[in-house]
N, C-alpha and C positions, 0 to 999 in steps of 0.2 A: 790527533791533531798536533803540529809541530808548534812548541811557542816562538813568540814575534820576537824574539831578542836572538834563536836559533833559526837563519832563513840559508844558510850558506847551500846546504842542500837542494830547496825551493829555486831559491836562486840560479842555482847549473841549471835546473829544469825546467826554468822558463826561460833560461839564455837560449835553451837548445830548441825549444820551441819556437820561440823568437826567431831566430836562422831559420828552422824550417818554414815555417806559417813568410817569412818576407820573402826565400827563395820562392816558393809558389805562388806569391801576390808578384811578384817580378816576371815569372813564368805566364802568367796571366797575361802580362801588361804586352809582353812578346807575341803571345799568343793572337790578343786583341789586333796587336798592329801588324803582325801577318797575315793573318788570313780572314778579320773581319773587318777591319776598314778598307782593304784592297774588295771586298763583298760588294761594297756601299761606294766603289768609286774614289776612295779618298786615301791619298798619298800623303804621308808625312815622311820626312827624311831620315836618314839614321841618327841625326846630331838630336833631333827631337826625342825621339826615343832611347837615347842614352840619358837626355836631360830629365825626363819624365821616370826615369828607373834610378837617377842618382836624388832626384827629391823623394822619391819614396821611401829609397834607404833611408835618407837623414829624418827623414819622418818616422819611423820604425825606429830607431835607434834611439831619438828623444822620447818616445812614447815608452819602453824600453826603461829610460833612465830615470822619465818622471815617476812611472807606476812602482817601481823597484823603489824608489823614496819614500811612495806612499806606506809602501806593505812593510817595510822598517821600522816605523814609527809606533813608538809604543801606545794602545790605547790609553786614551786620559779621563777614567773615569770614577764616581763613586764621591763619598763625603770626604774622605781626608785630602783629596786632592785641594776642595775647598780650602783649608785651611792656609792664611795666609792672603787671601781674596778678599777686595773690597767694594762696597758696596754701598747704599743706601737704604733709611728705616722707612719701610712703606706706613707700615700702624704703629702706634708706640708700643716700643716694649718695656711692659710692668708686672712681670719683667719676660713674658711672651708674647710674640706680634710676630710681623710681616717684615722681610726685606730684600730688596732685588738686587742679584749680585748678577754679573754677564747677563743681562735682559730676564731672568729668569726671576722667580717669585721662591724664596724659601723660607720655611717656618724657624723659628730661632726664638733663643733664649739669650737675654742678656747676662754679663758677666760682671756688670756692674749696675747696677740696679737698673730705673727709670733712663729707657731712650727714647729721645721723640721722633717725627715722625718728621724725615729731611735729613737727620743725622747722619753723618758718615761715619761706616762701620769696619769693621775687620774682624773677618773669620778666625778665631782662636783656638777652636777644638767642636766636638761633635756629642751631640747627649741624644742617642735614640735616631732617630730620622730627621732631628733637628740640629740646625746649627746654634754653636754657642759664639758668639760676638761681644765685640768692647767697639766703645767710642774710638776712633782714631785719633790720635792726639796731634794738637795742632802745634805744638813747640817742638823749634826748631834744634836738631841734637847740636851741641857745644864743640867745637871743633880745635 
């Protein structure tokens, strides 16, 4: 398996894909208005069929430049990523409970004694499969 921070290689090989696989979606599309809509009685002019073959490209090319963004992007997972994330106390922690950071439910330990349950939180570090959290402080830093 190639890692996501090394795609340069990937990359040429789905460039070259991409060309081929649109050449033959283009070839199709020629195909289609040569000899099966003339089938069915139905004439469209050559301006149409350049127009319908240059929106396909621009479509292949975006598709192309979005998916190529996505496969770049580094997975963002696991507890330390946590850290630094903030949240709310679901159950009080005394000084373990409940608290919901990004919609999610996670078990945590407080770093400072009793937190009640509404209090806003910030992820500080990790002990086990649990987060460790402090109060967020509500003063304003002195500038």
């Amino acid at each position: 398996m190639i890692p996501k921070g090394n795609l340069s290689g990937v990359t040429t090989a789905r460039l070259i894909l991409a060309v081929i696989s649109t050449a033959v979606q283009e070839g199709a599309i020629f195909v289609i208005w040569r000899w099966l809509l003339p089938e069915f009685e139905i004439e469209l002019p050559l301006a149409v069929l350049i127009a319908v073959m240059v929106v396909w490209a621009i479509f292949s090319v975006n598709i192309f430049i979005f998916t190529t963004r996505i496969l770049k992007k580094q997975t963002v997972v696991g507890l330390p990523t946590m850290i630094g994330s903030r949240g709310k106390v679901v159950s009080s922690l005394s000084p373990d409970g409940l608290v919901r950071i990004r919609g999610e439910l996670w078990g945590a330990d407080s770093a400072e004694g009793r937190l009640n349950s509404g209090e806003e939180i910030e992820v500080v570090g990790e002990d086990g499969l649990k987060l460790l959290v402090r109060k967020v402080s509500t003063k304003k830093p002195i500038r």
